[in-house]
C-alpha positions as CSV (number, residue, x, y, z in Angstrom):
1,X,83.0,-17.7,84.5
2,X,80.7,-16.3,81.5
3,X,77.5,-15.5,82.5
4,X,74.9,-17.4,79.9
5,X,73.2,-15.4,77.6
6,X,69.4,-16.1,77.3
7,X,67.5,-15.6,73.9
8,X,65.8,-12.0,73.7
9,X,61.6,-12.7,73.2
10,X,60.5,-12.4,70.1
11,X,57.5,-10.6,70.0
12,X,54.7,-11.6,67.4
13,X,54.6,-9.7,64.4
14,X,51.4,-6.8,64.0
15,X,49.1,-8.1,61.6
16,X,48.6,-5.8,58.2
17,X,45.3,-4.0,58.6
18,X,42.7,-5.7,56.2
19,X,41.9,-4.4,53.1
20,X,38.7,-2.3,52.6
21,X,35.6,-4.5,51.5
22,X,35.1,-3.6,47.6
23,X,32.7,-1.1,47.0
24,X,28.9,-2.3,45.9
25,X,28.0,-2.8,42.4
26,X,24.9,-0.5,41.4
27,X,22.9,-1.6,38.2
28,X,23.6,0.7,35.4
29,X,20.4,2.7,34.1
30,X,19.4,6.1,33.1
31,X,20.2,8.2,36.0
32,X,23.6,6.9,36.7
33,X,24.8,5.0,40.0
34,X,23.3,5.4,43.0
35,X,20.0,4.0,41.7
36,X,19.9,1.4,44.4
37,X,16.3,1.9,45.8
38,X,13.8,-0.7,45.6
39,X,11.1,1.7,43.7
40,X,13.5,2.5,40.7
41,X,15.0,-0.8,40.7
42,X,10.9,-1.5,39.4
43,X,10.9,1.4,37.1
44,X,13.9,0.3,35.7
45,X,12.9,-3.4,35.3
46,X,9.0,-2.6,34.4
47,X,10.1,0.4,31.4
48,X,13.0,-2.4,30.0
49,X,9.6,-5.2,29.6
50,X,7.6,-2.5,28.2
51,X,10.5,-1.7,25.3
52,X,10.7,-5.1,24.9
53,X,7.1,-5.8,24.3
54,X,6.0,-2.5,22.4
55,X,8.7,-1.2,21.1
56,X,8.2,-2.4,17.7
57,X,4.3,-1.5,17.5
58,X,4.7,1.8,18.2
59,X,7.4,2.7,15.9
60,X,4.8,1.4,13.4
61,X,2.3,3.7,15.2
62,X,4.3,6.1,14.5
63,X,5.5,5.8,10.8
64,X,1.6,5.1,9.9
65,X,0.7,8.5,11.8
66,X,2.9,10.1,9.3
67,X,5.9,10.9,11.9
68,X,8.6,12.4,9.9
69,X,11.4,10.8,12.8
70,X,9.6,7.9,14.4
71,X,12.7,7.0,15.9
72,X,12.9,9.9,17.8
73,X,8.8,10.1,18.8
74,X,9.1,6.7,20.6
75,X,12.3,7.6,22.3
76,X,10.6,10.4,23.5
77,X,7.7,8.7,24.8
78,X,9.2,6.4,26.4
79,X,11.5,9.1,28.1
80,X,8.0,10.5,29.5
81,X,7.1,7.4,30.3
82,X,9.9,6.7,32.9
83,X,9.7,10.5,34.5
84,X,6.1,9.7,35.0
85,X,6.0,5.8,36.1
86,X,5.2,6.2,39.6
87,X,1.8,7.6,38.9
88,X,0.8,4.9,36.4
89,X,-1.1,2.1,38.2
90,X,-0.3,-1.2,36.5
91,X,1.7,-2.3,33.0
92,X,-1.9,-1.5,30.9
93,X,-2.0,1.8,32.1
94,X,1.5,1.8,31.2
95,X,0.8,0.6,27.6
96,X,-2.2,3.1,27.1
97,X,-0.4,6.0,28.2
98,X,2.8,5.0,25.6
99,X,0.3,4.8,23.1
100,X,-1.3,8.0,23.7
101,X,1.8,10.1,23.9
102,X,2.7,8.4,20.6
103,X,0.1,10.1,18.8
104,X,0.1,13.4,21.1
105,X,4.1,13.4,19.9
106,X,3.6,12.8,16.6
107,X,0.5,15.1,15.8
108,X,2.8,17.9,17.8
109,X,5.4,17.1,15.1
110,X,3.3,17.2,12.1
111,X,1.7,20.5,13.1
112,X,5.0,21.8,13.5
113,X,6.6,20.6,10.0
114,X,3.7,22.4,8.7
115,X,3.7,25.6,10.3
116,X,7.4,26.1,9.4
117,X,7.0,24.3,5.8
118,X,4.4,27.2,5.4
119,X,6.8,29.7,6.3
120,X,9.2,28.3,3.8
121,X,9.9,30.8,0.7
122,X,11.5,27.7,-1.5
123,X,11.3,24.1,-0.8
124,X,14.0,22.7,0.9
125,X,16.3,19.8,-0.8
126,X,16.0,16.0,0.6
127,X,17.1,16.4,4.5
128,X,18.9,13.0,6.6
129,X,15.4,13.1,8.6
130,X,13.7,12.5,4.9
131,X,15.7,9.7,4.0
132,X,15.3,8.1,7.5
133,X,11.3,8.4,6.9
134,X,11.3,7.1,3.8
135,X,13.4,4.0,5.6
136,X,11.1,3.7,7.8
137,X,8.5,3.3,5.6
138,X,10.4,-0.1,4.7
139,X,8.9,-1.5,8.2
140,X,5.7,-1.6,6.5
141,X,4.6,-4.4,4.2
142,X,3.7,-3.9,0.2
143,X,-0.1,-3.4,0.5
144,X,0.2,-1.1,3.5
145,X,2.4,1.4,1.3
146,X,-0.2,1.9,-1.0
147,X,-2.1,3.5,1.8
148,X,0.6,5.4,3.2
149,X,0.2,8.3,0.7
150,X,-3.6,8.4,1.1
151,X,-3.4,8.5,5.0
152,X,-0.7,11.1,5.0
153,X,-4.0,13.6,3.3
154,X,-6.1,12.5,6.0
155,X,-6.8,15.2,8.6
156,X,-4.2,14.2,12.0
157,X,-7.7,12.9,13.9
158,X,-9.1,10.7,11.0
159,X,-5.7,9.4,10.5
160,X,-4.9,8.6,14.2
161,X,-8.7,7.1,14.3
162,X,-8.1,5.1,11.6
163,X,-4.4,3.7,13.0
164,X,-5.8,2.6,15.7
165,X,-8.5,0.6,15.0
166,X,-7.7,-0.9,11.7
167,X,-4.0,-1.4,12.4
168,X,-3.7,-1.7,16.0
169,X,-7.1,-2.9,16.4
170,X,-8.2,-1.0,19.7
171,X,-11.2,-0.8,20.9
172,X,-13.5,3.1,20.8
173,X,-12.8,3.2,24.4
174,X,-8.7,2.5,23.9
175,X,-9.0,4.5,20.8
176,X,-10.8,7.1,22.7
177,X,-8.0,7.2,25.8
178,X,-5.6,7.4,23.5
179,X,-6.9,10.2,21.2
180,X,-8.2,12.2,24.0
181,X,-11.6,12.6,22.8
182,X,-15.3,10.9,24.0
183,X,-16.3,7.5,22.1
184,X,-18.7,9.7,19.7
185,X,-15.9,11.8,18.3
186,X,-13.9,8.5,17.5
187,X,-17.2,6.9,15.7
188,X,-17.0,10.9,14.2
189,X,-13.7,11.0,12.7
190,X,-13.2,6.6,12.2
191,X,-16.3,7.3,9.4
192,X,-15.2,10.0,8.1
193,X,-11.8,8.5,7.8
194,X,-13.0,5.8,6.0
195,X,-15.1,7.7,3.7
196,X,-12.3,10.0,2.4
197,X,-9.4,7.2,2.2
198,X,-11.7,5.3,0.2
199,X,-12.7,8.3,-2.2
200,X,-8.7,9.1,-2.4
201,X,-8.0,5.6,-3.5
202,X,-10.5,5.3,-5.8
203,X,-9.1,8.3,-7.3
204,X,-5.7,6.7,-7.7
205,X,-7.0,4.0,-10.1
C-alpha cells in the first residue's frame, strides 16, 4: 500500500523592498540647489518683485546718467542688492538703495572711461559697447534725445541731480540718499544744473 503524498507548504513569497521616495525638488535661483531655507526663499521672491517693478526705470537711470553699458550697471546692482538683502529693512529701502548704487555704478564707470580715454594716444574705432549705448539711447523718447547730448557735458553731480528730480521725480531727501550728499548740496548742484543745461541748449539753436 502507497503511502499518500501530502502537498509541500508553500511559503509566501518576500515582498520587493520599496523603492526610495524621490528626492525633493529645490527652486532654482542664483546660488544653485540647496537653497531651501525660509530666509532665501524671501530674498529670492522679494529681489524677483523688485526686477519686476524697477527694472525698467533704472535702466533709464542709467542711460540718462550717461552709462556707456546700462545693461551691465543694473545687473550689477542688483547683484549687490541680493548679497546685501538681509540688512535692508523693507522693499523701499530696497528701492532707494537700487537706486543709489545705480548712480554710484554709473559715476564709477564714467570716471573710469575717462581716466583711460585720457591715456589714449589715438581715439579708438566704434566698440560693440558703443553701439549697445547708442541702442539704448532708443529707450528714450524724441524730446528727451535732444537733452542727452547736453546732459552728457554736465559735471557727474549736476547730471545725477538733475535725473533724479526732473526724470524720476524724487524728492531732495530721496535725491539726497541716493547721491550721498546733505539736502543743501542737492539744492547746490540741481541749480547749477539747470543753469548750465539751459545755457548749453541755448547755444545749440
Amino acid at each position: 500500500m502507497r503511502r499518500r503524498q501530502h502537498p509541500q507548504a508553500t511559503l509566501p513569497a518576500t515582498p520587493a523592498p520599496a523603492p526610495p521616495p524621490p528626492p525633493a525638488a529645490v527652486p532654482p535661483g542664483p546660488l544653485g540647489p540647496g537653497l531651501t531655507d525660509p530666509a532665501g526663499l524671501e530674498r529670492e521672491a522679494g529681489v524677483a518683485r523688485l526686477f519686476e517693478l524697477h527694472y525698467s526705470s533704472m535702466l533709464r537711470l542709467a542711460v540718462l546718467l550717461g552709462a556707456d553699458d546700462p545693461e551691465n550697471v543694473v545687473a550689477e546692482a542688483y547683484y549687490q542688492i541680493y548679497r546685501k538683502w538681509r540688512r535692508l529693512k523693507d522693499v523701499a529701502a530696497a528701492e532707494a538703495y537700487l537706486r543709489s548704487t545705480v548712480c554710484h555704478l554709473t559715476r564709477m564707470r564714467i570716471r573710469h572711461l575717462q581716466a583711460a580715454r585720457r591715456h589714449e594716444e589715438h581715439p579708438a574705432p566704434p566698440s560693440d559697447e558703443t553701439v549697445a549705448s547708442a541702442e539704448n539711447t532708443a529707450l528714450l523718447r524724441d524730446d528727451q534725445r535732444v537733452l542727452i547730448g547736453a546732459l552728457q557735458q554736465l559735471p557727474a553731480r549736476q547730471r545725477e541731480a538733475l535725473v533724479l528730480r526732473h526724470w524720476l521725480g524724487l524728492k531732495e531727501s530721496e535725491i539726497a540718499a541716493a547721491m550721498g550728499i546733505t539736502r543743501g548740496s542737492v539744492k547746490t548742484h540741481t541749480s547749477r544744473g539747470i543753469a548750465a543745461l539751459t545755457q548749453a541748449m541755448e547755444a545749440r539753436r
